[in-house]
C-alpha positions in Angstrom: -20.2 28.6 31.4 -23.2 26.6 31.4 -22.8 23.0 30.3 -25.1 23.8 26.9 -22.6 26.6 25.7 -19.9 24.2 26.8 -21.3 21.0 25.1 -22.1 23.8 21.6 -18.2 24.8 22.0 -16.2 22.0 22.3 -18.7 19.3 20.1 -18.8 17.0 23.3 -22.9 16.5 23.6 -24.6 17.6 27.2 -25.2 14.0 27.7 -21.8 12.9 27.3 -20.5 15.6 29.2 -23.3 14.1 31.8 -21.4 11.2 31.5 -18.0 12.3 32.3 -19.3 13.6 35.2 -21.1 10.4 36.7 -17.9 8.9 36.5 -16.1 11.3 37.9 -13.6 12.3 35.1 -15.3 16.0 35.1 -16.5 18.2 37.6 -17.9 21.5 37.1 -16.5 24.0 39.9 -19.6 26.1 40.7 -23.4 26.2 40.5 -25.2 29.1 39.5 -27.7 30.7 41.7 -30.4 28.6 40.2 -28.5 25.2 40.4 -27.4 24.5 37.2 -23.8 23.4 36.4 -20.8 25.9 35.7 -18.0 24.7 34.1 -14.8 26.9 34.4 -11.3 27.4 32.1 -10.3 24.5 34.3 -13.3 22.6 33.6 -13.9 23.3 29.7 -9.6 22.3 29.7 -10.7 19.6 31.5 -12.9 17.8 28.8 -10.7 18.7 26.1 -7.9 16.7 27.9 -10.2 13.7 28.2 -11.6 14.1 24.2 -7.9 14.2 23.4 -6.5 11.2 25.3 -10.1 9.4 23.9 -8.6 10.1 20.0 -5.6 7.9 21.2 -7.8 4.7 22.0 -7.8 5.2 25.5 -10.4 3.8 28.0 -12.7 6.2 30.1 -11.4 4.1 33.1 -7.9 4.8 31.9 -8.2 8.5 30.9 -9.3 9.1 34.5 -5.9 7.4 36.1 -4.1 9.2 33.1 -5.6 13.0 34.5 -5.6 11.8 38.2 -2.5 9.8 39.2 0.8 11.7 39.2 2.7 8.3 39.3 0.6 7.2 36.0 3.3 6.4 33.3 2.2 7.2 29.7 5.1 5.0 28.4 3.5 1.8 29.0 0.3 2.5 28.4 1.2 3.9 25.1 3.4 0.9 24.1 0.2 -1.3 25.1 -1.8 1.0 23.4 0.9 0.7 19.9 1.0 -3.2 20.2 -3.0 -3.9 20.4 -3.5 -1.3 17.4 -0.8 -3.2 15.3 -2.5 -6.3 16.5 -5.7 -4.8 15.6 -4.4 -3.5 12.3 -3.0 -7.1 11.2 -6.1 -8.8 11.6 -8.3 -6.1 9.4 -5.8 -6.3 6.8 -6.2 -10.2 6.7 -9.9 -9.9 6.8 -9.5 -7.6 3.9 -7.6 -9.6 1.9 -9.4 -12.6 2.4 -12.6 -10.4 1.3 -10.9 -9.3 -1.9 -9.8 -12.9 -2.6 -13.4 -14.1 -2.0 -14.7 -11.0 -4.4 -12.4 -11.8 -7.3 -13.6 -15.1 -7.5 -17.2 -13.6 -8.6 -19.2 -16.4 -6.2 -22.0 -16.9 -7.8 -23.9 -17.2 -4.2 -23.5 -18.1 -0.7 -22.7 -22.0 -1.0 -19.5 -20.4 -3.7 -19.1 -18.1 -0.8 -18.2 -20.4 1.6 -16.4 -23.4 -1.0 -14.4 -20.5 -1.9 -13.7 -19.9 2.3 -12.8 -23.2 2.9 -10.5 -24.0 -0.3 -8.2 -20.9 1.5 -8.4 -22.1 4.7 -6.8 -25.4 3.1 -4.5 -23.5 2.0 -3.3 -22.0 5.2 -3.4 -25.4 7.2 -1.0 -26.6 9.4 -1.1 -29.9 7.2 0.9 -30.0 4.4 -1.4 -32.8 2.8 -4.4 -30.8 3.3 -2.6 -27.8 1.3 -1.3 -29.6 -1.4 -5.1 -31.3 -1.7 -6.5 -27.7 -2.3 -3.3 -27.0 -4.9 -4.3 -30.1 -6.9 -7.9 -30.7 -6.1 -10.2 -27.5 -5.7 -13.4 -28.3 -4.5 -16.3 -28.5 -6.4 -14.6 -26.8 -9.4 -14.3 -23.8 -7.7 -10.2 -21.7 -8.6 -8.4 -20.5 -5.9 -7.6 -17.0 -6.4 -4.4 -16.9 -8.0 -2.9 -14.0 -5.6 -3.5 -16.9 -2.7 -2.2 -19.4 -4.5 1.2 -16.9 -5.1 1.2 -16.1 -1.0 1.2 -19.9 -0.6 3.7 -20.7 -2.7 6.1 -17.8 -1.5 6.1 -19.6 1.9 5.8 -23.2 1.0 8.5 -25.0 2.4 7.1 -28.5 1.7 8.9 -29.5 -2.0 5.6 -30.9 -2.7 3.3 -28.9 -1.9 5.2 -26.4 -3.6 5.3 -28.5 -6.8 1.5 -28.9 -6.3 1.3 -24.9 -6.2 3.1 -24.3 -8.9 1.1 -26.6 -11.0 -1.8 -24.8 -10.3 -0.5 -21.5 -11.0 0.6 -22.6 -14.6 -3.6 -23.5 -15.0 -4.3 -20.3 -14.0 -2.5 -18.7 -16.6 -0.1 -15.0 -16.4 -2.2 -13.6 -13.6 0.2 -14.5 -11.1 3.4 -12.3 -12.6 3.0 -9.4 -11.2 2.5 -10.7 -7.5 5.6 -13.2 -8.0 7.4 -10.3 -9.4 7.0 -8.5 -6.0 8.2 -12.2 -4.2 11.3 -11.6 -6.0 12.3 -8.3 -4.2 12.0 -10.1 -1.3 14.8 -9.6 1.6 14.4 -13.3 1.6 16.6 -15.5 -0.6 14.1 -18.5 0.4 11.4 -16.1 -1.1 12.8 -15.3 -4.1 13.7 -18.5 -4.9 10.2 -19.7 -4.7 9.2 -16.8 -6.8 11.7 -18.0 -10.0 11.0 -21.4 -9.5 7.1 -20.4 -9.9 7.9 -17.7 -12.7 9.8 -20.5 -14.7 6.4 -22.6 -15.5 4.2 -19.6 -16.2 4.5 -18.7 -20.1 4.5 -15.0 -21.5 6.8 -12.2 -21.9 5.9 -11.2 -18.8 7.1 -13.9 -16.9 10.2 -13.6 -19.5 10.9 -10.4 -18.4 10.8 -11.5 -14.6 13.3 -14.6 -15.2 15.7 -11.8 -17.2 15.9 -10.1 -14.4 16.6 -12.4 -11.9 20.0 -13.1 -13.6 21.4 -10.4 -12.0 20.0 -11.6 -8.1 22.8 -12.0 -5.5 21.7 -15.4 -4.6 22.9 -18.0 -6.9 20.4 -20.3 -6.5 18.1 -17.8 -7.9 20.2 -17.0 -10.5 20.5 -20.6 -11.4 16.6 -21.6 -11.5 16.1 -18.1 -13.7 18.9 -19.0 -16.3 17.5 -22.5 -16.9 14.1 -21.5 -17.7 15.4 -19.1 -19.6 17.6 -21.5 -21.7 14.6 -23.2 -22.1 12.8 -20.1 -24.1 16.1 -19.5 -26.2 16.8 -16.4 -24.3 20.8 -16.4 -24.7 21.0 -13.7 -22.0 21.2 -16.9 -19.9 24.7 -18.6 -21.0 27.1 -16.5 -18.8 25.2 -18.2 -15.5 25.0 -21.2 -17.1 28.3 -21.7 -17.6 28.6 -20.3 -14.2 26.8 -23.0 -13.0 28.6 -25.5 -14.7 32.3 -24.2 -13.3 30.8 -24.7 -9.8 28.9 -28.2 -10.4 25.9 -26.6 -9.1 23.0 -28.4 -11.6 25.7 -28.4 -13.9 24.0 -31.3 -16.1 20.6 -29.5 -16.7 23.1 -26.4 -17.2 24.7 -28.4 -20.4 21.4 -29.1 -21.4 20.2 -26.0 -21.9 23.4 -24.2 -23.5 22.8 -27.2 -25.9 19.1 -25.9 -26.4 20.3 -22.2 -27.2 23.2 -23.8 -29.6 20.9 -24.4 -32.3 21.5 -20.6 -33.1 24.4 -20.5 -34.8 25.5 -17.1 -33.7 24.9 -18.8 -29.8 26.6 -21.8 -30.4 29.7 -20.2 -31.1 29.6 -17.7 -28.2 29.0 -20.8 -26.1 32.0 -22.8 -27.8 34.2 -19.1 -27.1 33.1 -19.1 -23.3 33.7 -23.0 -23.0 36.9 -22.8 -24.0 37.5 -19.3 -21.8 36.8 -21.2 -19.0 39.1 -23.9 -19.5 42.3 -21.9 -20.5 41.8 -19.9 -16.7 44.7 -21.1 -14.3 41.8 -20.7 -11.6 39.6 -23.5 -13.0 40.4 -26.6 -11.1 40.2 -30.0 -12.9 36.8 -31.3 -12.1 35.6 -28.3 -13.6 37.4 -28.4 -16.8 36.1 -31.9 -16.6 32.4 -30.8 -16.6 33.5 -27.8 -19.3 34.8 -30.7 -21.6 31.9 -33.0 -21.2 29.2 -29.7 -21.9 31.1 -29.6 -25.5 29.3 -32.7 -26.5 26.5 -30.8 -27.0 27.3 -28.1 -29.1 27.0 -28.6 -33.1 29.8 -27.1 -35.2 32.7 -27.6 -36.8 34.6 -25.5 -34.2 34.0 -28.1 -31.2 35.4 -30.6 -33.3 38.6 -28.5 -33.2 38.3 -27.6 -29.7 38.0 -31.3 -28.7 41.2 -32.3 -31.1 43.2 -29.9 -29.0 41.9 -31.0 -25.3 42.5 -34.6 -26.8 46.3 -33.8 -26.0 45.4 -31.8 -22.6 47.7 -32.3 -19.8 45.1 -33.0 -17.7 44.4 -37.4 -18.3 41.2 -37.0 -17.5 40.1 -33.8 -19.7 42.0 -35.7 -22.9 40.1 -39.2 -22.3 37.1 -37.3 -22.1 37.4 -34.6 -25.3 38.8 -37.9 -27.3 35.6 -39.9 -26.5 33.5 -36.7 -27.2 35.9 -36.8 -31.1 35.2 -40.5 -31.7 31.2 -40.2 -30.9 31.2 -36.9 -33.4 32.9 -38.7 -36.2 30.6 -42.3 -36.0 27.8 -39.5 -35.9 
């Protein structure tokens, strides 16, 4: 077959073909009786080999050791072959994103282009002053895009800078829910704790919705940070961790102070008094806790607490009945 029918047939052009054959990857096994080249089964097989090893990202150079050493392992080359495409792969998706970021922010011409460039790459630096500059300080009035600003705080460790980025998320308003909804599925506890602590300043159902849902995360940090910025909306979803969090002294104060926000519904206030007092009748509640139950009463209006604080006047424990008697003397000057 002459090389035009074999170029026609496989899609490979005559000149590549010409190619191939300079470097010695094909060569056509006969001549006709006017000169030209003939390419055989073995040939045409041949080129298809090559075109086939070329689809992987293989080098000409390499696709001729690949055909022509016996001792030429495909494992390695493969593996090299995997890691530089991942590598390669990584870097366009960056690019892409950073594109995206760039577009959303509408610049209005190449000098917004490029304040818009540099306020990310403040972002991303190494120095945590320089990032929490760009949080607090955009250049030249120009927003960093909010989804950045969420990727930033996700993997701030720096309190803050983290602070910083959180601040500027609550100026850019609910557009950064839905990304720091995804930071809260994170593997990562660090993560999602980042993601609730940034979900708590942002206002909205949305964000709502988010905090709700954290109460039922495995880490208890999480949970924590969720049910005191939900005590602070009135959600009283929230008072089961918040007790929680009392029992274990874990923010326990900022805990009291938001079961005494949500006690200003009645109906509330006397499910909080009923899970107060739960807690203190359980044998495995040890006596600092009951301590910080007792002390978490003080803030709950009612007749009831009154009641509840007459009968831990005459607990066993001195330090629960010095407490709930100082808690009944500062209700009745009141």
């Amino acid at each position: 077959m002459l090389i035009g029918e074999v170029a026609r047939r496989s899609g490979v052009s005559a000149r590549m073909l010409r190619h191939y054959e300079s470097l010695g990857l094909v060569r056509p096994s006969g001549r006709t009786g006017s000169g030209y080249r003939e390419f055989s089964a073995a040939d045409i097989r041949r080129v298809f080999q090559i075109e086939s090893l070329r689809s992987l990202g293989l080098s000409l150079r390499e696709i001729g050791r690949a055909l022509d050493d016996p001792g030429f392992a495909p494992c390695v080359l493969v593996g090299d072959l995997i890691r530089q495409t991942s590598e390669r792969i990584a870097a366009e998706t960056e690019l892409l994103t950073r594109l995206r970021r760039i577009d959303a922010a509408d610049p209005a011409d190449w000098e917004d282009v490029l304040r818009i460039v540099a306020l990310l790459q403040a972002l991303g630096s190494q120095n945590a002053h320089a990032r929490q500059r760009a949080a607090l300080s955009p250049a030249d009035g120009v927003a960093a895009p909010v989804d950045a600003l969420v990727e930033a705080v996700l993997g701030e460790e720096e309190p803050n800078v983290a602070g910083a980025l959180r601040w500027a998320l609550a100026r850019a308003g609910e557009g950064g829910v839905a990304p720091l909804a995804k930071g809260l599925a994170s593997p990562e506890s660090a993560v999602r704790r980042r993601a609730v602590q940034s979900l708590a300043v942002l206002p909205g159902d949305e964000a709502t919705a988010c905090l709700r849902a954290a109460l039922t995360d495995r880490d208890f940090e999480v949970r924590g940070h969720a049910a005191l910025a939900l005590g602070t909306r009135g959600v009283a979803e929230a008072v089961p961790t918040l007790m929680e969090m009392i029992v274990a002294g874990r923010n326990d104060t900022d805990a009291a102070d938001a079961l005494s926000e949500l006690a200003g519904d009645a109906a509330t206030a006397d499910r909080i008094v009923s899970g107060l007092v739960d807690h203190l009748a359980r044998d495995a509640t040890d006596a600092r806790a009951r301590g910080r139950l007792t002390q978490a009463l003080a803030g709950i209006p009612g007749t009831r607490v009154a009641g509840v604080l007459a009968e831990l006047a005459r607990d066993e424990d001195r330090a629960v009945a010095l407490t709930a008697a100082y808690l009944l003397q500062l209700r009745e000057e009141r």
